[in-house]
C-alpha positions in Angstrom: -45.5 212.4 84.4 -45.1 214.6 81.3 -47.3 214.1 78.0 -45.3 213.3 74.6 -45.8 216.6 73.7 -44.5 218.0 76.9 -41.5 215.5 76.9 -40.6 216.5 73.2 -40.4 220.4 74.3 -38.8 219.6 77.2 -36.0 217.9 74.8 -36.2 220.5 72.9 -35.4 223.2 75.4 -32.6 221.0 76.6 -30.9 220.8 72.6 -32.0 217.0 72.4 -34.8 217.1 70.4 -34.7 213.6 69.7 -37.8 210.9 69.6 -38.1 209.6 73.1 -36.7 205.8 72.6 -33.3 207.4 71.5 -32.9 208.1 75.0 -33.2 205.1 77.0 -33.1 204.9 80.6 -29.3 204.4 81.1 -26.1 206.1 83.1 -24.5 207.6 80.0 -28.2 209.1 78.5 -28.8 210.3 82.7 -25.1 212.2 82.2 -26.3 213.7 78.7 -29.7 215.3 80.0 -27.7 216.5 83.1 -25.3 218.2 81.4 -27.7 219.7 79.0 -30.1 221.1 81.6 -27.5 222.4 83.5 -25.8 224.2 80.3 -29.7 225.4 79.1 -31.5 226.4 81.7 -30.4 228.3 84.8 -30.7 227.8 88.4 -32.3 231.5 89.2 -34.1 233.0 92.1 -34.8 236.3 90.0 -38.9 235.5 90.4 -38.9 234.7 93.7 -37.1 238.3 94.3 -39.2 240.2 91.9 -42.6 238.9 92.2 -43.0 238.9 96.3 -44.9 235.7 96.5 -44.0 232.2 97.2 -42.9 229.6 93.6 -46.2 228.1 92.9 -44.4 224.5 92.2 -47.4 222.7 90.6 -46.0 220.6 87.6 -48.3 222.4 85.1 -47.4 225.9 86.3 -43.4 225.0 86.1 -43.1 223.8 82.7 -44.9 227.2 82.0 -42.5 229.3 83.7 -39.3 227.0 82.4 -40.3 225.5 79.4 -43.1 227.6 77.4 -42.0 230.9 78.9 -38.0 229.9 79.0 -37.2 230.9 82.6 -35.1 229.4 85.0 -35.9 228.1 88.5 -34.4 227.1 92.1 -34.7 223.5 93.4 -38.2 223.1 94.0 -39.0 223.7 90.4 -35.9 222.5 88.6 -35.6 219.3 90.4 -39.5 218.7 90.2 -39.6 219.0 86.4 -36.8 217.1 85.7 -37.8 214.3 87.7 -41.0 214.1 85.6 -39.1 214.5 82.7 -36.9 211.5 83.7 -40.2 209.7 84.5 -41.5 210.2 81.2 -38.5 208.6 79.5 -38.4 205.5 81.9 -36.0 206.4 84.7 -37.1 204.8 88.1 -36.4 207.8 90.3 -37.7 209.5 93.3 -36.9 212.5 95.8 -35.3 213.3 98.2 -34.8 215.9 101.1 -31.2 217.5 101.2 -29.6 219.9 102.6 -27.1 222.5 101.1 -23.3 223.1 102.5 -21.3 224.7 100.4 -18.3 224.2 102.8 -20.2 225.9 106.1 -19.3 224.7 109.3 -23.0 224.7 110.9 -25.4 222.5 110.5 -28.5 223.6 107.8 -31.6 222.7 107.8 -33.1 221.0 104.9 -33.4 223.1 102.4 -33.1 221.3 98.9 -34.8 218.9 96.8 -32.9 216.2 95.4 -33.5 213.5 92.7 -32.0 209.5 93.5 -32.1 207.6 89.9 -32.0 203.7 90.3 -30.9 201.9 87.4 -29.3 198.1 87.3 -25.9 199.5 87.8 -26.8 201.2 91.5 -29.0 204.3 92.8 -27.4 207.6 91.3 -27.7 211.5 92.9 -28.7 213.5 89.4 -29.4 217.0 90.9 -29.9 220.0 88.3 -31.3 222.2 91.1 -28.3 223.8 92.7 -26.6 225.7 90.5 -23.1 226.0 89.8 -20.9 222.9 92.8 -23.0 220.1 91.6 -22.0 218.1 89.2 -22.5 218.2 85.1 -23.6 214.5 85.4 -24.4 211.8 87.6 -22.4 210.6 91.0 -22.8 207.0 91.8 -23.8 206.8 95.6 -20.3 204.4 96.5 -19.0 205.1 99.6 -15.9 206.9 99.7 -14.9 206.0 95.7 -13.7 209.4 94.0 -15.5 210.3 90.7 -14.3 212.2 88.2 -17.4 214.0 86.3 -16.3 216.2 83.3 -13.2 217.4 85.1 -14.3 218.2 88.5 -13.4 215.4 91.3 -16.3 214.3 93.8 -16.3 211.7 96.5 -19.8 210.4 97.8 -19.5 209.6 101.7 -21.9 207.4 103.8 -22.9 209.3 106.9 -25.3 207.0 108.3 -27.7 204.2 107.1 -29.8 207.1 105.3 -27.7 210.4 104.9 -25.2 210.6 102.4 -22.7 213.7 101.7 -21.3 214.8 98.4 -17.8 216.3 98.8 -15.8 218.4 95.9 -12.0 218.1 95.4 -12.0 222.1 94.7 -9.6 225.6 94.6 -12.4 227.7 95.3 -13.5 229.5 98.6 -16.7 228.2 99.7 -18.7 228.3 96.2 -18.2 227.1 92.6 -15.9 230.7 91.4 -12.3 229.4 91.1 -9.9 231.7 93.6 -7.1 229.2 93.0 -6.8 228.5 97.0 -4.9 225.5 98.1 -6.8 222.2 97.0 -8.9 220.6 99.4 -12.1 218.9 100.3 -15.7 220.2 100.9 -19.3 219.1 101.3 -21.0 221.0 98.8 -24.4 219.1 99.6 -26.0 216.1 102.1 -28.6 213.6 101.1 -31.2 211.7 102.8 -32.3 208.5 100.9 -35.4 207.4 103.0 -38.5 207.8 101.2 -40.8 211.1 100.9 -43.8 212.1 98.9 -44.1 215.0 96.6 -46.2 216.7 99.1 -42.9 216.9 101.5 -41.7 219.9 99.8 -44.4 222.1 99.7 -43.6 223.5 103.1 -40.0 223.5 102.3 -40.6 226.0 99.6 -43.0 227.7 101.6 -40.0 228.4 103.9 -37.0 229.0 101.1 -38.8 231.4 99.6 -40.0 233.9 102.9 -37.9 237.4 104.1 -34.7 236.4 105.0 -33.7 233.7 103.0 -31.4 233.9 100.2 -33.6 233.2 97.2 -36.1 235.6 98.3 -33.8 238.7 99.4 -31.0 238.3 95.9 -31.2 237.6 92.7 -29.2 234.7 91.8 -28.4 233.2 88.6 -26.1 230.4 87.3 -25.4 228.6 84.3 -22.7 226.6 83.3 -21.4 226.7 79.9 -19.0 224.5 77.8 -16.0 226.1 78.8 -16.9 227.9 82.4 -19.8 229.3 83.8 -22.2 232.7 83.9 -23.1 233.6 87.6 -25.6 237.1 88.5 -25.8 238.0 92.2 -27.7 241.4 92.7 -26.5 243.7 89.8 -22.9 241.9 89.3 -22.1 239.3 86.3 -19.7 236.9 86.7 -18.1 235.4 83.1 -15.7 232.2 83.4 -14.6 231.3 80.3 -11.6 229.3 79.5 -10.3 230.1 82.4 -10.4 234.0 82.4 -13.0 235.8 84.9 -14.7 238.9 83.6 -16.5 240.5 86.6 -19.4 243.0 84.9 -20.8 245.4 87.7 -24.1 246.5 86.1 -25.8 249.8 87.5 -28.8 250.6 86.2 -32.3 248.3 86.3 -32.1 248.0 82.6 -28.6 247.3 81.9 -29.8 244.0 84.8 -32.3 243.2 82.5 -30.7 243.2 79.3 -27.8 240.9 81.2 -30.4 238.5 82.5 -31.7 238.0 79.5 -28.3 238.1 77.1 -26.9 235.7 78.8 -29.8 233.3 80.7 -32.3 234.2 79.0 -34.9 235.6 81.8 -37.2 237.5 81.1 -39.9 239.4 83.6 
């Protein structure tokens, strides 16, 4: 659990930099730090690219690296901290192994950390780990009940007594950029509600972040703004706003880093 002090900077970094008991434990204040994190700090695998080694996902060193030094993070550091963050303000919640889909036909392994939130009304999915399909805000685990979260449609899907899947109502081929394809319906992400320890992820990350996985072989970046979204893969920025694309292809290291840290504000 975070300190006062922490928890204040951690509001602060999110634009809430409100006294904690202004944001009691309930679904709307859950939707408003959602939204925020996901709108302030980005999902990013830049460090894990750059610095060769594997995320060191102690709570300590993560709110250095997100909150005093204003990176971003993947899902073993953005889910962690915000789960301590929630913690702090009173939010019963817990974690939970996952696994990303994104519309694939095989079966992944785990490979995500998510965050379950129980409050009187039912247990809640609140993931700001994932980047750019999940929702800006809370889905109610209801079986088969479409939710409408800022826009974007989502239906929540038993699987079996533990797994659950999130599915998206989307236009887009595979991943969150918009391609205006026929509307359908795809798992963007599966969750396992049995109970784990902290110490469960460890080797997870361990694993993400090795040769041959996506976050350790691109860079990948993603914010979402008020009206669209900023995504970076590997020298390319992606601008959606207001429902115009602006594809950037950047060529040169430091016209990358003046991007990354215009427009996400990474710095290394």
């Amino acid at each position: 659990m975070l300190n006062d002090d922490q928890t204040h900077r951690y509001l602060a970094r999110l634009g809430l930099d409100n006294p904690k008991n202004t944001l009691a434990p309930t679904e709307e204040n859950l939707n408003r730090l959602i939204y925020a994190h996901q709108t302030r700090i980005p999902f990013e695998t830049v460090g894990i690219h750059r610095t060769g080694g594997v995320p060191n996902i102690d709570t300590d060193t993560i709110y250095k690296k997100i909150i005093e030094n204003g990176n971003g993070g993947y899902c073993f550091e953005l889910n962690k901290l915000f789960e301590e963050l929630l913690s702090s303000l009173g939010y019963d919640v817990r974690p939970v192994l996952s696994r990303v889909v994104r519309g694939r036909d095989g079966r992944m392994p785990i490979n995500h950390r998510g965050i379950i939130v129980s409050l009187p009304e039912g247990q809640l999915s609140a993931d700001v780990g994932f980047g750019g399909p999940m929702p800006a805000g809370a889905l109610m685990l209801n079986d088969g009940v479409e939710q409408v979260v800022c826009g974007d449609r989502y239906i929540v899907e038993r699987s079996d007594h533990a797994w659950w899947k999130v599915d998206r109502i989307t236009n887009a081929e595979r991943d969150f950029h918009d391609d205006n394809l026929p509307e359908r319906r795809q798992t963007e992400l599966e969750l396992c509600t049995a109970i784990v320890e902290d110490i469960d992820f460890d080797s997870l990350n361990l694993f993400c972040s090795q040769p041959g996985t996506l976050f350790k072989d691109h860079e990948l970046v993603n914010l979402r703004t008020d009206n669209g979204y900023k995504a970076y893969r590997d020298g390319v920025l992606t601008i959606r706003e207001n429902g115009k694309k602006t594809v950037i292809e950047l060529d040169t290291d430091k016209a990358r880093d003046a991007a990354l840290e215009e427009h996400f504000g990474i710095r290394y």
